[in-house]
C-alpha positions in Angstrom: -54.4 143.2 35.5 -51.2 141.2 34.7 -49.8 141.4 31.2 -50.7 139.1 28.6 -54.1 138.6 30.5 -57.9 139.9 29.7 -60.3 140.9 31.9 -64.2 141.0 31.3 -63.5 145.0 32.7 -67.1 146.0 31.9 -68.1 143.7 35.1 -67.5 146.0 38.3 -69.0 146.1 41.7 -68.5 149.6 43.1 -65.6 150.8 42.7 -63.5 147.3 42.6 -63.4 146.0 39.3 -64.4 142.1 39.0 -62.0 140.5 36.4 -64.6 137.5 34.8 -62.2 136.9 31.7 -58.5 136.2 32.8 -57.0 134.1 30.1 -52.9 134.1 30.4 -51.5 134.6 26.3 -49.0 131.7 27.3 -51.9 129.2 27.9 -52.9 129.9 24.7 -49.7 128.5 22.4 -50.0 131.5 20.4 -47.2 131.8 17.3 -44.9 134.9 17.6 -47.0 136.8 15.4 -50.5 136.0 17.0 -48.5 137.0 20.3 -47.8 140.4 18.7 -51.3 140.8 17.6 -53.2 140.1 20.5 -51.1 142.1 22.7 -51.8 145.3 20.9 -55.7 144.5 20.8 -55.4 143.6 24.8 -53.4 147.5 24.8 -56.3 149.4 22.5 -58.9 147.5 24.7 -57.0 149.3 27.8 -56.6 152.3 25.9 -60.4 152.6 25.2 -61.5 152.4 28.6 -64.3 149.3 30.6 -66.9 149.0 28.5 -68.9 146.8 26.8 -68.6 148.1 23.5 -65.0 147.9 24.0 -65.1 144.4 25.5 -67.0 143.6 22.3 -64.8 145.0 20.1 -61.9 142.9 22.4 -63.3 139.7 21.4 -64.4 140.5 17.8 -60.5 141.4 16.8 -59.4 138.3 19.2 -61.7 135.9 17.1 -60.0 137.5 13.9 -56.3 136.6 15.2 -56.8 133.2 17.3 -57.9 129.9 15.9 -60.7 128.0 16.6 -59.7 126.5 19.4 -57.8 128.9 21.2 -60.8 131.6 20.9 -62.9 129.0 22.1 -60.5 128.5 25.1 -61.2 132.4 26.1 -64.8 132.0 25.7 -64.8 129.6 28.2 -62.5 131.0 30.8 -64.6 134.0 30.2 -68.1 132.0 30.7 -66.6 130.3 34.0 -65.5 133.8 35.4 -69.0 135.0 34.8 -70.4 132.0 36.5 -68.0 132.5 40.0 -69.9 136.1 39.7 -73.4 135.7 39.4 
């Protein structure tokens, strides 16, 4: 995974992990201080390990930081990474 990137990491076919979520920060616009924030909830999601609590949890704290419109712009990078999956 590339820094300042997300990856749906609870999606995995054997042992190769299947990023569905991959967002780049700097697509995002974020302010300095939602830059800040999001990288330490993209390290504690690392930290906690590929799973879907913790992928949960990922987007829960990202909703609280990003605005409308750029947590929207996730969700939808996520849902069309989920869609090249299935």
């Amino acid at each position: 995974m590339f820094a300042g990137e997300h990856g749906d990491c609870a999606k995995k076919v054997g042992n190769e992990v299947k990023a569905a979520c991959t967002v780049s920060l700097a697509s995002l616009n974020l302010t300095p201080d939602q830059k800040t924030k999001m990288e330490a909830v993209m390290a504690e999601h690392q930290k906690a390990g590929c799973t879907e609590a913790s992928e949960a949890k990922y987007m829960k704290e990202a909703e609280g930081v990003l605005t409308k419109k750029q947590f929207a712009k996730i969700k939808a990078e996520c849902k069309k990474g989920e869609n090249k999956e299935a």
